[in-house]
N, C-alpha and C positions, 0 to 999 in steps of 0.2 A: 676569643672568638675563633673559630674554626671556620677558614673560608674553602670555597665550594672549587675544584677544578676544572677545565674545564670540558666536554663531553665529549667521551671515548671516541664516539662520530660526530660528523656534524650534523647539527640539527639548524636548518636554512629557513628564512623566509620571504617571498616572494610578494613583493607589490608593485602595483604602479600610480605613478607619482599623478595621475588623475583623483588619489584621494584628497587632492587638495585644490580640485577645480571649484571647489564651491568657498575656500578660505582667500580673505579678500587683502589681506593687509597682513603684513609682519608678525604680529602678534597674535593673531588666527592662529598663521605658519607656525610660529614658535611655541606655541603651547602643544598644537599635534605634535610638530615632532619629539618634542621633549615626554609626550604621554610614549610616543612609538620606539623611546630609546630606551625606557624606563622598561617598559613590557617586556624588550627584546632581554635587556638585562637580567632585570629578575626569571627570565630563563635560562639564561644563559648559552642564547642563541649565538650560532659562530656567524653568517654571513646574513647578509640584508643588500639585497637583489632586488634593481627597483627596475622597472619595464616603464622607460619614458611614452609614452603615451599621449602625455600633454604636451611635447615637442618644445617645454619653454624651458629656453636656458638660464632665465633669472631664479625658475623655480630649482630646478638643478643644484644648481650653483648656494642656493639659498639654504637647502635640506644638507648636501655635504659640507655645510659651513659648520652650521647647526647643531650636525650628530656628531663632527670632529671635534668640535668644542664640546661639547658635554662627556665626553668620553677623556678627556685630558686629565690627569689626576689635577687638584685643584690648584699644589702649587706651580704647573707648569701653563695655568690659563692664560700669564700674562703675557705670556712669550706669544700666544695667536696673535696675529696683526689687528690691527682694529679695521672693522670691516661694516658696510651699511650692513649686511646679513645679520650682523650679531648684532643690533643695536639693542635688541629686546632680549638678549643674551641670561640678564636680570630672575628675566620669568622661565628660566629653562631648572625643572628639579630637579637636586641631587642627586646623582647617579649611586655613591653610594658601592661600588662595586669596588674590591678588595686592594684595588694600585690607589684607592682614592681616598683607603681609608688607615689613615696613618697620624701617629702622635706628633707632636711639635716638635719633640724631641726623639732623636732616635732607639728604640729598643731592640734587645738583643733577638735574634732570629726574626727580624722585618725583611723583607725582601720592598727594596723602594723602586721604581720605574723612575728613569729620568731623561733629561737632555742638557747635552754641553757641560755636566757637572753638576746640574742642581739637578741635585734629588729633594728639595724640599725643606735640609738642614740648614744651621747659620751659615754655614762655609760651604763653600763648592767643593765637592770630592774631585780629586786628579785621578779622573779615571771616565775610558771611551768607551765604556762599559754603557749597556743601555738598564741594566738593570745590576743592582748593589745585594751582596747580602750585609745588615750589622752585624758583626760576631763576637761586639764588643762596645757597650753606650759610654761608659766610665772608663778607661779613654775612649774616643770613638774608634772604631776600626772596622774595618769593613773588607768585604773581598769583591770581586766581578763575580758577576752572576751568567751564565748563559743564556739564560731564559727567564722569564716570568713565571712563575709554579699555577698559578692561581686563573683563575677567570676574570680575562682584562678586556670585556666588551667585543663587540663582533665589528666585521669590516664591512666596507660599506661598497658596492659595486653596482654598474648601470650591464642589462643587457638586453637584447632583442629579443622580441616574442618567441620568435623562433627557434632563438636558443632553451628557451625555459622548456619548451612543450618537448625537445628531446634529450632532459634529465629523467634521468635510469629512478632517478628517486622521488618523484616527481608525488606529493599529497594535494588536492582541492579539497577546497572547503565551498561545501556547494549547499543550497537549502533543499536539492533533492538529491544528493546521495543517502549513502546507507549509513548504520550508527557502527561508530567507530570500536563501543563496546563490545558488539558482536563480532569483529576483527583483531580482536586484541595481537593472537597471535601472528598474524598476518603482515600487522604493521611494526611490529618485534622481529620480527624475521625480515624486513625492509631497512630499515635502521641497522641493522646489525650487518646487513650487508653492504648496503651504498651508501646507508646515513639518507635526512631523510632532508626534503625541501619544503616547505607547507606555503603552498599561493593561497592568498586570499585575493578574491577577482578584481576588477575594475568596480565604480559605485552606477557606472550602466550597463552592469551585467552583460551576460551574453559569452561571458571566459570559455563556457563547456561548447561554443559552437568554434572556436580555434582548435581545438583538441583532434591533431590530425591522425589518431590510436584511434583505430574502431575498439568500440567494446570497452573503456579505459575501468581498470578496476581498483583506482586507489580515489575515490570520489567520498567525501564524506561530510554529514550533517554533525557539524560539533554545538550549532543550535537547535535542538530538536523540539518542536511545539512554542515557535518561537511569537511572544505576545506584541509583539509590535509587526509593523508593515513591513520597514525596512530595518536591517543590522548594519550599522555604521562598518567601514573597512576595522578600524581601530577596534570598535568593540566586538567584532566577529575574530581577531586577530589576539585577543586577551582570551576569550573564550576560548579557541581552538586550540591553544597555545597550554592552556590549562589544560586541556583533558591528553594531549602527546604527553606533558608531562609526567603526567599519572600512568598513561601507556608505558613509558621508557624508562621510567624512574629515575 
């Protein structure tokens, strides 16, 4: 398997944690976020910027439980503390992402991610290393790693409105901006320079009346003739998310 590194610049996405004023119970929470960790993944998105908005710290507290745990390669889950956030932990899907996906045993040219020694093998490796290569299964042998090669999920970070609307690289996904097709190289040329942020609004609108940039020219419809009333944050977020990808390659 050839796994995916990860992207030249960053590719960011911007939400706020009001997509979840309408989920009632734990397991509402934990299935969104597990769909919004999974999307972020399979692009291999680096940061996830969430604009609290709903001002509750149980939900807070709940999403960075959530997304920390699902992003753990699988044999380091046990070490999370057990926490009421995670009860429903159960129903969060595989992540699947390249530190996650490793043999029982160890093969030669694996790169493992770990902590305190366990990378995952029978024995704990003696070594403060946060990442291993094997360079050797029969016997094992391994060296320190500096880094992780590979794309190991993005980070998770809370800011103020006011800081998002003055990002140099700033994309909306709006249902009256312009088609992002006919921009192609517009937003190649963005990306290439500051790397790009993609907000998707609040789910009571109204994103494009904060926007204190007269004129703003990175506004875009990545649902265009869209057959429903409304586009959920998640599935406007899977959408838009597909077609950058296809822009940026």
């Amino acid at each position: 398997m050839i796994f995916p590194f990860p992207r030249r610049k960053e590719l960011n996405v911007v939400l706020f944690t009001s997509i979840f004023s309408t989920d009632k119970t734990l397991t509402e929470i934990t299935l969104k976020t597990s769909f919004i960790v999974r999307t972020l993944s399979i692009f291999r998105v680096s940061n996830l910027y969430f604009i609290d908005d709903l001002k509750d710290p149980e939900i807070k507290k709940t999403i960075t439980d959530i997304i920390n745990y699902a992003l753990l390669p699988p044999y380091l889950k046990k070490k999370m503390p057990l926490k009421a956030t995670l009860k429903k932990a159960g129903l969060i899907n595989p992540v699947n992402i390249p530190s996650h996906i490793v043999e029982k045993d160890a093969v030669e040219g694996e790169y493992r991610i770990g902590e305190e020694g366990d990378f995952g093998l029978k024995n704990k490796i003696k070594s403060k290393s946060r990442v291993i290569l094997v360079i050797n299964s029969n016997p094992l042998k391994i060296k320190p790693y500096d880094f992780f090669p590979y794309y190991e999920g993005f980070k998770i970070k809370f800011l103020e409105q006011d800081q998002v609307f003055s990002l140099k690289n700033l994309i909306i996904g709006s249902r009256s901006g312009k088609n992002p097709f006919d921009e192609i190289s517009k937003i190649r040329e963005l990306y290439e320079k500051y790397g790009i942020s993609l907000l998707i609004g609040p789910p009571q609108g109204g994103v494009l009346k904060n926007i204190k940039i007269k004129n703003y020219d990175y506004i875009y419809n990545f649902i265009p003739n869209q057959g429903v009333k409304d586009v959920r944050a998640e599935e406007a977020l899977l959408a838009s998310l597909t077609v950058l990808n296809y822009i940026l390659g």
